[in-house]
N, C-alpha and C positions, 0 to 999 in steps of 0.2 A: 651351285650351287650355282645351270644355269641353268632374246630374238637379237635379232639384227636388220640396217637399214632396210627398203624395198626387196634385199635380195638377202636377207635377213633375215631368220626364223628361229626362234629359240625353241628344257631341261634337261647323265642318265646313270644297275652293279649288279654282277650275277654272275655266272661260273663261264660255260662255256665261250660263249656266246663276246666275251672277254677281249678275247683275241681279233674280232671282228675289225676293230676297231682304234687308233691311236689318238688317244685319250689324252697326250700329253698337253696339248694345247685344247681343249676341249670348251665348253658354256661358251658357243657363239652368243649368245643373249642374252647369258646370264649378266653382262655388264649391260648390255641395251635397254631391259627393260628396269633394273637397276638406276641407269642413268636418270630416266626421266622424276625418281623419290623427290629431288627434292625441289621438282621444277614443275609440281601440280599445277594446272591450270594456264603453264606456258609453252609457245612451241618449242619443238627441239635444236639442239643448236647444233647440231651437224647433219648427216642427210635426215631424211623423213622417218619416223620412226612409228613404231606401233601406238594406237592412245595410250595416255599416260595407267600401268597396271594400278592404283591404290597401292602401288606401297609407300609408306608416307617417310621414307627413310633415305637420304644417303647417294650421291652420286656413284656410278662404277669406280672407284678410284681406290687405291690405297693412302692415299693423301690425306690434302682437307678440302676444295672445291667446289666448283660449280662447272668444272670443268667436262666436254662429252667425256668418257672412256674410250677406251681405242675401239671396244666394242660397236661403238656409235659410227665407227668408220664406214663410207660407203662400201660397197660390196660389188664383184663383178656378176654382171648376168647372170640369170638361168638358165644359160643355154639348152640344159640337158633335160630330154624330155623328161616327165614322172612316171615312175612305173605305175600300173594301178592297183590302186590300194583297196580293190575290192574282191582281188582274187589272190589265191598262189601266198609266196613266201610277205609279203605286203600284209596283204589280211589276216595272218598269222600274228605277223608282228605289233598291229594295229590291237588286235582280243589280248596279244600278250602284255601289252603297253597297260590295257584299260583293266585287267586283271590286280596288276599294280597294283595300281592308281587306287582301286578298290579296297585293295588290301591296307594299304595305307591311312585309308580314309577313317578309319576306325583309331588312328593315333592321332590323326594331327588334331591340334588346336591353333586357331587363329586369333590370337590376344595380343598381338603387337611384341611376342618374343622376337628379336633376332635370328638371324639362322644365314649361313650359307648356303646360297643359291650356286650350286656346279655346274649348272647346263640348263637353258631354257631353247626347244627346238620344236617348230613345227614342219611337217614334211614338205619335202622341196624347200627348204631355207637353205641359204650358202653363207658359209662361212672362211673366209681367206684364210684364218690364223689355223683352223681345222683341217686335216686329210681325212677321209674314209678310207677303210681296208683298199677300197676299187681306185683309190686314188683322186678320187673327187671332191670338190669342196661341196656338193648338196648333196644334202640329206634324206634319205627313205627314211620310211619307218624302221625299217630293219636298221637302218644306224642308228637313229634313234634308241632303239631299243638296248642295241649293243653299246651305246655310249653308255646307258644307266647300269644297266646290267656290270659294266665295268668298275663304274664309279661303287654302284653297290657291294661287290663282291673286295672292293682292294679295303687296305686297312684304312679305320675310321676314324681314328685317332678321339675313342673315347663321344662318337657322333654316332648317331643313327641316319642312315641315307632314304630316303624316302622317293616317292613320286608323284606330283597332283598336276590337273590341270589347269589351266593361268583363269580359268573360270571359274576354276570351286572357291576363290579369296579375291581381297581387295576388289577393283573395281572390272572386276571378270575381262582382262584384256585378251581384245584381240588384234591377230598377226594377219594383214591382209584379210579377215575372217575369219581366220582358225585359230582355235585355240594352240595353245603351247603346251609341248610336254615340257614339266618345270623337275630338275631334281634338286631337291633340299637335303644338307648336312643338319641336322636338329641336334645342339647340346646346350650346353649351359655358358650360355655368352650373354653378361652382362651389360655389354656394351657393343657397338661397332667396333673399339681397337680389338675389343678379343676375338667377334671373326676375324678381324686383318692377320691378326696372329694367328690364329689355325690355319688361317689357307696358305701363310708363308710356309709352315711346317709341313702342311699335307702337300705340298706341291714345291718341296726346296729347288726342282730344277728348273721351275721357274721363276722370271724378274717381270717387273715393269706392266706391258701392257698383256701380254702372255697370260699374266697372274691374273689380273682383274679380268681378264677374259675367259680364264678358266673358274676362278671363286672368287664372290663379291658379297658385298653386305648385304643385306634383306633386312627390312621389317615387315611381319610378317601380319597383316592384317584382316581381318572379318569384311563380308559385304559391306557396303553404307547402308 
């Protein structure tokens, strides 16, 4: 309801596909790209980070701040090669991804409602605070997909779980170049404190940076 630094990539719910995955600490990005709301037109204050996305809302934090999120933590290498994403279980995952995304596209609205951003990731991003089923902190698409698919499929606590990419809103950010798969929690939050509250509920087993790194505030905005 989620990128991260240079080694950084951020958004993901669905049946099987579930298990893939340990979702407990999950949205490498969703605080990264989060962090930069409400530092428009400033650079970042921890390592390098992707351009600021247009969301005009809100640092990673559960707090009050200006503070990065732990999200904004630098990140270790990518050492591991990428599988490619042009053939095989990748490419699967990539049609399954933008399948979504499609489907989705027909509900979202971009008006400056709130939402909970769970996970923003694009392929080969590393995340510390994340494992993959393989035990690795970077991401394929196939994690990718199995993060959303996770997120989508557990209970919603009264949210609808969605999937768009970090280019169809705000200021179409990119991650090293690529777009970010982003997943959003969409309900009726009045305010920034009422996400903070749902993501404590929807994630009791976690505290502190864990949390804002798994769900974080979003304002959810249109082109410029």
């Amino acid at each position: 309801m989620y990128p991260t630094a240079p080694n950084r990539r951020v958004l993901l719910v669905g049946g099987a596909v579930a298990a893939v995955l340990l979702v407990a600490v999950g949205g490498v990005t969703a605080a990264t790209m989060a962090a930069q709301d409400d530092r428009q037109g400033q650079p970042p204050a921890a390592a390098p980070l992707p351009p600021d996305a247009g969301f005009t809302e809100f640092p990673a934090t559960t707090s009050t701040g200006d503070t990065p999120s732990p999200d904004s933590t630098p990140t270790e290498p990518d050492t591991e090669p990428s599988p490619d994403s042009t053939t095989g279980p990748e490419a699967e995952a990539l049609e399954q991804l933008e399948q979504l995304r499609q489907q989705d596209a027909l509900t979202m609205v971009f008006d400056g409602r709130f939402a909970a951003q769970l996970a923003s990731k694009s392929v080969g991003i590393v995340d510390p605070l994340q494992t993959t089923a393989a035990g690795s902190h970077t991401f394929t698409a196939a994690d990718i997909l199995a993060e959303h698919l996770a997120l989508r499929s557990a209970p919603s606590q009264g949210t609808s779980v969605v999937l768009v990419l970090s280019t169809d809103f705000g200021k179409r950010q990119l991650y090293q170049g690529s777009p970010l798969w982003v997943t959003f929690a969409l309900g009726d939050f009045p305010d920034r404190e009422a996400v903070q509250r749902w993501c404590a509920r929807r994630f009791p087993e976690l505290a502190g940076e864990r949390l804002t790194n798994q769900c974080t505030v979003r304002k959810l905005e249109a082109h410029p």
